[in-house]
C-alpha positions as MATLAB code, in Angstrom:
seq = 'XXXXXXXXXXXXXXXXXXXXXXXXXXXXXXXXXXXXXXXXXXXXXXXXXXXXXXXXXXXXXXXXXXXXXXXXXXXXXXXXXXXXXXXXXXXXXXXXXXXXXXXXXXXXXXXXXXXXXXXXXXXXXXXXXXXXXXXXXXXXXXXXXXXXXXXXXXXXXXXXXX';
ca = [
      83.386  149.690   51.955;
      86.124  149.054   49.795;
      86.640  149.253   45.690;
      88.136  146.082   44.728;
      89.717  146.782   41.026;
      91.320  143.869   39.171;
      91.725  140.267   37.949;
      94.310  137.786   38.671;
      95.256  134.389   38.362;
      96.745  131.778   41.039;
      97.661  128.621   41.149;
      95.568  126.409   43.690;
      97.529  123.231   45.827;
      96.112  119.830   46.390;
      94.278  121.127   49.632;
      92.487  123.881   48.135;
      94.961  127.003   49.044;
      96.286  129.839   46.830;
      98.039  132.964   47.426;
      96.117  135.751   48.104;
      97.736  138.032   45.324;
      99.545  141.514   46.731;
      97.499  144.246   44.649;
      93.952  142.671   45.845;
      95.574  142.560   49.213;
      96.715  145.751   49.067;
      92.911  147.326   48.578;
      91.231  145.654   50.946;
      90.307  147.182   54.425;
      91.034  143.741   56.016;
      92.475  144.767   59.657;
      92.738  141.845   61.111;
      92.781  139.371   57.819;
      89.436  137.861   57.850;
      87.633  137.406   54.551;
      83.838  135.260   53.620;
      83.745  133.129   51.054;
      79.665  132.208   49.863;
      78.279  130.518   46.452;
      77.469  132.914   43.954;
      73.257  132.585   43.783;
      74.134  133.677   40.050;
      77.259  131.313   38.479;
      79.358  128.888   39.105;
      81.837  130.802   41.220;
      82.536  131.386   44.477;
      82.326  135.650   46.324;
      85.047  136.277   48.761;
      83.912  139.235   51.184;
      85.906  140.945   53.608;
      84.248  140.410   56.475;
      83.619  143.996   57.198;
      81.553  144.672   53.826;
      79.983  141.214   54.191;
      78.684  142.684   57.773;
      77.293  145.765   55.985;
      75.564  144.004   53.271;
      73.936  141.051   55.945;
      72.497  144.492   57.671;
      71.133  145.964   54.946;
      69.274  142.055   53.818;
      68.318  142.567   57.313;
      66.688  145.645   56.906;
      64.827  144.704   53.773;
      63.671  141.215   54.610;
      61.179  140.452   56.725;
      62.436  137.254   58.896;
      58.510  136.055   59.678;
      57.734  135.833   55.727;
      58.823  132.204   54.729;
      60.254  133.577   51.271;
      62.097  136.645   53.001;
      63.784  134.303   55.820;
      64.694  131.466   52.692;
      66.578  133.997   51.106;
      68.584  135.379   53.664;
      69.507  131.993   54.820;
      70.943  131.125   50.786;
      72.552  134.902   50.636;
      74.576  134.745   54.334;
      75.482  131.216   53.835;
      79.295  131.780   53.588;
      82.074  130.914   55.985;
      84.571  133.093   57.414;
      88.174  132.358   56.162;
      91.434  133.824   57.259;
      94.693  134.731   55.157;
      97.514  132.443   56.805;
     101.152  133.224   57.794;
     102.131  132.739   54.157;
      99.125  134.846   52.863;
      97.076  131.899   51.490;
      93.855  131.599   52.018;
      91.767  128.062   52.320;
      88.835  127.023   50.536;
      86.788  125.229   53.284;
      86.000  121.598   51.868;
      81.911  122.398   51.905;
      82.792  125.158   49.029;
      85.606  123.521   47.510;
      83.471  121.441   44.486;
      83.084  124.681   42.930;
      86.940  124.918   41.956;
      87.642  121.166   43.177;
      89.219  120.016   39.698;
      90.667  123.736   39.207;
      94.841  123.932   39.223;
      94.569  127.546   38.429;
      91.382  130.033   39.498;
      90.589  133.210   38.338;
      90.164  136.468   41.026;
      87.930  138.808   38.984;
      86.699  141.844   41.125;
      83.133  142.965   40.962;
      84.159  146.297   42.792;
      82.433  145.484   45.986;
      83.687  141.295   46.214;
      85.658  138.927   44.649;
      84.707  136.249   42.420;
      86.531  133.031   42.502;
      86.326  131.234   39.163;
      87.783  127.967   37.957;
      90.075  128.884   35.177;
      88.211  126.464   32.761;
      84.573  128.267   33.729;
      85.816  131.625   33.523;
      87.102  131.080   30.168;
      83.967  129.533   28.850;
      81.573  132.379   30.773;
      83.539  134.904   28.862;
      83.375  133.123   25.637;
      79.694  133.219   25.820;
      79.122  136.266   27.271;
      77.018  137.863   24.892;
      77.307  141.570   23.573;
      78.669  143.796   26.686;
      78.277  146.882   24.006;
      74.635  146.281   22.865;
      73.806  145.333   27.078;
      76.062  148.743   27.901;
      74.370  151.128   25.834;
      70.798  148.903   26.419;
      70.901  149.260   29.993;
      73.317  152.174   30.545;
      72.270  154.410   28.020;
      69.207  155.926   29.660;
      71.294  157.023   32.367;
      71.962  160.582   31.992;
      75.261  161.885   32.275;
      75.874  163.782   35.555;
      75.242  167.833   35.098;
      73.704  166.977   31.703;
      70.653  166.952   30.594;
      69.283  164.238   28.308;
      68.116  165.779   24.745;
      64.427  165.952   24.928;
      61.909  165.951   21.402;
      60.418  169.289   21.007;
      57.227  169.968   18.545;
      57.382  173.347   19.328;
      58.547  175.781   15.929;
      61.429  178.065   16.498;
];
């Protein structure tokens, strides 16, 4: 699977096109050009897969769902709901028109990676999610904190006299 680093910003046409840009291109593993494109189950934004990663990550949902528990089967339905999309002649790719009222009134979108996908934001909603994203630092050191470093050992509390 491929690490997707970066964020960039295109300009979308009347039909629901835009450029795939070069350096995304560049990182993906995409032999033969053929991406997925889903709702996000967590903002307003769209997750474009290649379709080799979106494969792996259907067979590992696969592996951890069972498809005869009602609540299991609902949510693999919601999380492989996504079309497959390919990158025309002119490297643009098409938002199919089921998926397009997440950026519909969009004239520029915002490709943010996540590392393993790419969101697809509406200019407008990307702007306003960062605005009130909260404290990344306090959330960092909250959630990251208790991770220890690799090869170190986390300081532990002794009562023990020296």
């Amino acid at each position: 699977m491929a690490l997707i680093l970066g964020k960039e910003f295109c300009k979308v046409d009347s039909n629901g096109r835009f450029k795939f840009p070069i350096a995304l291109k560049r990182q993906l593993e995409t032999e033969d050009g053929r991406f997925v494109i889903r709702e996000s189950v967590y903002a307003e934004c769209l997750e474009l897969w290649t379709y080799a990663s979106f494969r792996e990550e259907v067979e590992k949902l696969q592996e951890k769902l069972n498809p005869y528990r009602r609540e299991d089967r609902d949510l693999l339905r919601k999380l492989t709901e996504g079309n497959v999309i390919e990158l025309d002649s002119n490297d643009r790719l098409l938002v199919p028109v089921e998926q397009k009222h997440v950026i519909s009134k969009a004239k520029e979108i915002v490709l943010q990676s996540t590392g393993k996908f790419i969101e697809l934001w509406d200019r407008e909603a990307y702007d306003k999610m960062n605005q009130s994203g909260g404290d990344y630092a306090s959330r960092a050191e909250e959630l990251l904190g208790r991770i220890p470093a690799e090869g170190k050992m986390e300081p532990v509390e002794s009562n023990a006299r020296v």
